[in-house]
C-alpha positions in Angstrom: 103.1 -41.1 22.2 99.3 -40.1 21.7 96.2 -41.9 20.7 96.7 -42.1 16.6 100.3 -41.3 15.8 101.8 -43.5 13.8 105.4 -44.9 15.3 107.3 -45.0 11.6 106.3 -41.7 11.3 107.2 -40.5 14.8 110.8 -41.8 14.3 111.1 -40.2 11.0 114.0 -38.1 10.9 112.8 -35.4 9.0 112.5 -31.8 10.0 109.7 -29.7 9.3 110.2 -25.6 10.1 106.9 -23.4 10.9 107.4 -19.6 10.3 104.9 -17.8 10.4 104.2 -14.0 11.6 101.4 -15.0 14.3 102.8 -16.8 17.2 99.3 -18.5 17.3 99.5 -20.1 14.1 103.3 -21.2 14.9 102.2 -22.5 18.1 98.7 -25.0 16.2 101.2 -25.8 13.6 103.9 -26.8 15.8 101.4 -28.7 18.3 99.9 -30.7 15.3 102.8 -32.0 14.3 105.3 -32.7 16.8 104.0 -36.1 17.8 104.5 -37.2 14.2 107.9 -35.9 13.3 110.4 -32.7 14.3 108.7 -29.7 14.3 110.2 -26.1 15.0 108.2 -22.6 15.4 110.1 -19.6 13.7 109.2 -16.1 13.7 110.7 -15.4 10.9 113.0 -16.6 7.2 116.3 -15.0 9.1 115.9 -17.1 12.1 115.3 -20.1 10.1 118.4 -19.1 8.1 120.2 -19.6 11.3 119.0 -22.2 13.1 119.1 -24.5 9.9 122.6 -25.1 9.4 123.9 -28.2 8.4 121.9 -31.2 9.8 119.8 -28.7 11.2 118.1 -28.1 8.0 114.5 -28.4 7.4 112.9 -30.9 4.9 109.9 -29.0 4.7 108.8 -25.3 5.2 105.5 -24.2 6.6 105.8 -20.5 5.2 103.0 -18.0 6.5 101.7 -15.9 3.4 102.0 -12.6 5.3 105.8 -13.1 4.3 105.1 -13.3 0.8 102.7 -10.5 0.7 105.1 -8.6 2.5 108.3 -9.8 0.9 107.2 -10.5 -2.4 107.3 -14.0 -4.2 111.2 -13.9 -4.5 111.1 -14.9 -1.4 110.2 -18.7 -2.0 113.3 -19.2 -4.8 115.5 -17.8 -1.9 114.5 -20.0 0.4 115.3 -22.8 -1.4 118.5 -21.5 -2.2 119.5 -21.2 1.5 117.8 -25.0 2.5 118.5 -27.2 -0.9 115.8 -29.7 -2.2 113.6 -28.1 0.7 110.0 -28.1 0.0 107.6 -25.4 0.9 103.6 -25.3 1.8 101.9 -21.9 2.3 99.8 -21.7 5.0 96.8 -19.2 4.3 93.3 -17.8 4.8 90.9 -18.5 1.5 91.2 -14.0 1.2 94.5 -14.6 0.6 94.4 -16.8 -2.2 95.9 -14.8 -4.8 99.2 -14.1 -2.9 99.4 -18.3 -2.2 99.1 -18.9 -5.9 101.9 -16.1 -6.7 103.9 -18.5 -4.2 103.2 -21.9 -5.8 104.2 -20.0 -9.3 107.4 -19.2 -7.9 108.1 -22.6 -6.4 106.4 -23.2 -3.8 105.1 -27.3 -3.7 101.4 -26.6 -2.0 99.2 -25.1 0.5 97.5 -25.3 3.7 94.2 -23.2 4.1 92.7 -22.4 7.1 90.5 -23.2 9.3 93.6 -25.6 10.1 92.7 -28.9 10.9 94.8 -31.8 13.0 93.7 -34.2 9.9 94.3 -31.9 7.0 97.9 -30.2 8.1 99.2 -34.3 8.3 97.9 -35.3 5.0 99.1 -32.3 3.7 103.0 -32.7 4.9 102.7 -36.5 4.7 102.4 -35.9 0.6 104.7 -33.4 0.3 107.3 -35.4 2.5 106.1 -38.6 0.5 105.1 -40.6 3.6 102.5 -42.8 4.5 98.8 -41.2 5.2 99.3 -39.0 2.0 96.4 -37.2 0.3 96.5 -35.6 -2.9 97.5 -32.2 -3.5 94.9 -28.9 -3.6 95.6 -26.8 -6.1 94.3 -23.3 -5.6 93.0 -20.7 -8.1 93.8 -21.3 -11.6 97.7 -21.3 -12.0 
């Protein structure tokens, strides 16, 4: 255990699944949160598809927006599709704005915008997990 993790949240068996298109960003993600609760680093929605089977499946999805800019917003419903009652936070740069908001119209619960921060990626998945710690929800552009 490190210096400010909280031990009910540590033992929390929920799953959180970081895919994201830079292997950096996977890797600060993963690192930030893996002290606080089950993270795994993805490279992309397939793999997660695969890995998440059964018990396997992630409560919470830390979706780069390079997939939805690539992909489109449809990509969000289907997600939710494959991992049921899933939530979803898209991690973004402020330039990128207006694909994250397509996102949250299509489903998604929330997002994460860099600079990422230790203190701001836990609030973050603490209220959209409902735990302890929780800060409210930033709501970007005008939706």
């Amino acid at each position: 255990m490190q210096i400010g993790v909280e031990t009910s949240k540590a033992v929390d068996q929920r799953r959180v699944f970081v895919i994201d298109q830079d292997e950096i960003v996977r890797a600060a993600l993963q690192f930030m949160l893996h002290d606080e609760i089950e993270t795994h680093e993805l490279a992309s929605p397939e793999e997660a598809y695969t890995k998440g089977v059964g018990w396997l499946a992630p409560h919470l999805v830390l979706l780069g927006v390079g997939f939805v800019k690539e992909r489109g917003a449809t990509l969000i419903p289907e997600i939710a599709a494959k991992f049921p009652g899933v939530r979803i936070l898209i991690t973004c740069d402020k330039s990128q704005e207006a694909t994250a908001v397509e996102a949250l119209k299509a489903g998604a619960h929330g997002a994460v915008v860099k600079p990422l921060t230790l203190e701001a990626v836990r609030k973050k998945v603490d209220t959209v997990l409902g735990r302890g710690g929780a800060a409210p929800l930033i709501q970007l552009g005008t939706l």
